[in-house]
C-alpha positions in Angstrom: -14.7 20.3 20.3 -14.8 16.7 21.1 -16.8 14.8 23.1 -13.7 13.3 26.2 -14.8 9.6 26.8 -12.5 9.1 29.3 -13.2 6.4 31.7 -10.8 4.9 34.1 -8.7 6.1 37.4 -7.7 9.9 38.0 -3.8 8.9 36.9 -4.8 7.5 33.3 -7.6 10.0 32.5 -4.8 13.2 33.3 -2.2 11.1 31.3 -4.7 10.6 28.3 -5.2 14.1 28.4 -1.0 15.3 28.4 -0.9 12.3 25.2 -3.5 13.9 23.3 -2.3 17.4 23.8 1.4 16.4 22.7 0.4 15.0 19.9 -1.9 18.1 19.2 1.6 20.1 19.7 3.4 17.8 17.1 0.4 18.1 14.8 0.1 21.6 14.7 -3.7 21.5 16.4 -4.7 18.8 13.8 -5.3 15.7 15.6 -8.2 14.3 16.8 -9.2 11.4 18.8 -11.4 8.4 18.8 -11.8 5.7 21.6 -15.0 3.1 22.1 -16.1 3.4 26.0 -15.6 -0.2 26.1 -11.5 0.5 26.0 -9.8 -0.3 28.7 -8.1 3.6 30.3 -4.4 1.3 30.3 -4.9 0.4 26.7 -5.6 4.0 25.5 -2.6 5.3 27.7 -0.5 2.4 26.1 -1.7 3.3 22.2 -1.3 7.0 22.4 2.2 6.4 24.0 2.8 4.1 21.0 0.6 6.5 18.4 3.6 9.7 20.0 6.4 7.2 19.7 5.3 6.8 16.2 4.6 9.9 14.8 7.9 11.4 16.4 9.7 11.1 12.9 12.4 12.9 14.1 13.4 11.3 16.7 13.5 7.2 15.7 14.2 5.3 12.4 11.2 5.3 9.9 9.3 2.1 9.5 11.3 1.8 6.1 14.7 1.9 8.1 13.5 -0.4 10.8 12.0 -2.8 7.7 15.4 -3.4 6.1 17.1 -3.6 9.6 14.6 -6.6 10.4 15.7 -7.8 6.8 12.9 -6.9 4.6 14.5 -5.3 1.0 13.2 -2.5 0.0 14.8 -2.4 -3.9 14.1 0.9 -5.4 10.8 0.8 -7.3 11.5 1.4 -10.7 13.9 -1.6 -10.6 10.3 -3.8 -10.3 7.5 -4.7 -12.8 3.7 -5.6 -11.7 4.5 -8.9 -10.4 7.5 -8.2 -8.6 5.6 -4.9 -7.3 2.6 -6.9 -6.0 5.1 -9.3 -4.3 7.1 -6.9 -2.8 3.9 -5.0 -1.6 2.1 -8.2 -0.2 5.7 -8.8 2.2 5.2 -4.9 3.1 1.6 -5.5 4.6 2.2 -8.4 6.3 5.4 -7.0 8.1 2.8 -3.8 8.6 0.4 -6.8 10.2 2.8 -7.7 12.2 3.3 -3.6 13.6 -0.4 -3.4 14.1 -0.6 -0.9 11.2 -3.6 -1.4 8.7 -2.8 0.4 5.5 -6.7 1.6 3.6 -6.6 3.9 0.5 -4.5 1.5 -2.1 -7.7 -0.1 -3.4 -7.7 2.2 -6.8 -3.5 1.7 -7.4 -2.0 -0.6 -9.4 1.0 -2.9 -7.8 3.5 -0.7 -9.2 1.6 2.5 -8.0 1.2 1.1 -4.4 5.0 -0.4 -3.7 6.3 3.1 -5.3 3.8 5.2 -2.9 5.0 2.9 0.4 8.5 3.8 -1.0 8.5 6.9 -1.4 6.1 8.4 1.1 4.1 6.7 3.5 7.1 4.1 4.8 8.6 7.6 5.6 5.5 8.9 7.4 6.2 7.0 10.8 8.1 5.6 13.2 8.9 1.8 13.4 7.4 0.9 17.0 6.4 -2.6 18.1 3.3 -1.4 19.8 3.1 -2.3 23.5 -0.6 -4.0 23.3 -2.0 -6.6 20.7 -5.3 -4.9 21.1 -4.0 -1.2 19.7 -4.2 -0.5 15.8 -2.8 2.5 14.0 -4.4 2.9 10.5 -2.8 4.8 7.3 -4.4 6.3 4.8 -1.8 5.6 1.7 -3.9 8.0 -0.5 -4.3 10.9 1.8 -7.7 11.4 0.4 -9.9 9.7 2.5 -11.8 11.6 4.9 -11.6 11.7 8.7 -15.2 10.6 8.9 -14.8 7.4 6.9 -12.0 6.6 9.0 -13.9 6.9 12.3 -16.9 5.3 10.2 -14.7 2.1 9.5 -13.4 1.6 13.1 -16.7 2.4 14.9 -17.7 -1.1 12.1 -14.5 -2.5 13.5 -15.8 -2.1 17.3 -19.2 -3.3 16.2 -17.7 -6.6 15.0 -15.2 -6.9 17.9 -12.3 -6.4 15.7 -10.8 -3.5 17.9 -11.7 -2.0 21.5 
């Protein structure tokens, strides 16, 4: 079970708690939760609105959809070679930046690999959403292999150095 850090007034601590289980619900039980104590209780109502409004697949245009409708191209990935693959994934973080969304787990692909995983999968894998706060950060795992621990390793580092809240 986890350890609720809720802090905050009676309204955002109950609306924290409807967030999480909803996005329990959509995950099928497997979500989990991380907030510093330092977070404001707005901020972490505001980011898991945001975090629901992005993983609702179903119900908005994918962050590849919303990409070419802010006129990014997406050309299919076999079309590319290394340099053009390492171009095209360098605009793709950037506009990712620009979401809030930190993308971890490419470090071991190739250009080529990395454009033709955002391509095919993880572009898929959420909702484009202009998140709300400049404070909130949603973080991807491209390689689905890195373990929920490192990932709540990294942004406890993150909250050490200020980066996040």
């Amino acid at each position: 079970m986890e350890k609720e850090n809720y802090a905050g007034n009676a309204n955002d601590i109950q609306r924290t708690r409807e967030l999480e289980e909803e996005l329990r619900q959509l995950k099928n039980g497997d979500a989990r939760f991380w907030g510093s104590e330092q977070c404001p209780a707005d901020l972490r109502v505001s980011n898991l609105e945001d975090i629901l409004a992005f993983e609702s697949v179903e119900s908005g245009i994918s962050l590849f959809e919303g990409f070419q409708q802010h006129g990014i191209d997406l050309p299919n990935p076999a079309t590319l070679n290394e340099q053009q693959s390492a171009a095209k994934a360098g605009e793709i973080i950037l506009a990712l930046e620009e979401l809030q969304i930190l993308l971890i787990g490419f470090e071991e692909m190739s250009a080529r690999q990395f454009y033709r995983t955002l391509w095919h999968t993880t572009l898929w894998e959420g909702c484009y959403v202009k998140k709300r706060d400049p404070r909130a950060l949603t973080i991807i795992d491209v390689s689905h292999q890195i373990p929920q621990s490192e990932i709540l390793k990294f942004l406890e580092e993150m909250t050490k150095r200020g980066t996040v809240q």
